[in-house]
N, C-alpha and C positions, 0 to 999 in steps of 0.2 A: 492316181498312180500311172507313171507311164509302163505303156507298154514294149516290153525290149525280146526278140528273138535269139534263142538261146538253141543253139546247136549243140547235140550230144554223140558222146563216140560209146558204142560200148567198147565193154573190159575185153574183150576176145580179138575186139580189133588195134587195140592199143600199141600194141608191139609193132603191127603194119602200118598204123601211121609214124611212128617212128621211125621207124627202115623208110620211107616214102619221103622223110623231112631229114632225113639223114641225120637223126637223132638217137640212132638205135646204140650205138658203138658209144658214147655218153652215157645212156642207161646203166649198160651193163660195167661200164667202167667207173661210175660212181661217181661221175662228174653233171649228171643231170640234175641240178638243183631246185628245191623250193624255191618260188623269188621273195617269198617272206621272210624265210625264217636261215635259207640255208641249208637244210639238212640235205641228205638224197635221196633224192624221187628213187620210188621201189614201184612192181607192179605191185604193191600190196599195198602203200601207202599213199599211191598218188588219187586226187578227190578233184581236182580241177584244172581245166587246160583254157588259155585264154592269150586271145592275142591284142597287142602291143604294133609296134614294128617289129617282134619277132614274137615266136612262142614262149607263156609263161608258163611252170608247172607250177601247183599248189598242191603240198601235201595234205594228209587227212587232220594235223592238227588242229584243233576246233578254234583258237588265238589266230591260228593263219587263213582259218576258212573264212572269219569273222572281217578279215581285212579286203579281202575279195570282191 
């Protein structure tokens, strides 16, 4: 199995990397989306952040974690 480096943010900083990526105003606007599924990213339901050429959210639905 390879080995791969896995960066983690905690929950308390969440909202400061938002504001810092200028994704904050998104959040609270309801426009910050799953990239699986669609839905909108909540601080309650977001489960994984991952980058692309830009940031993806993943919410906590276990069908969208499973795609990740």
């Amino acid at each position: 199995m390879e080995r791969k480096e896995v960066n983690t943010i905690l929950v308390s900083d969440f909202i400061d990397f938002l504001k810092q990526n200028n994704l904050y105003e998104l959040l609270i606007s309801g426009e910050l989306l799953c990239s699986k599924c669609g839905n909108p990213i909540t601080t309650e339901n977001i489960a994984c952040i991952y980058k692309t050429q830009e940031y993806q959210f993943v919410c906590d639905r276990s069908d969208c974690l499973r795609e990740v």
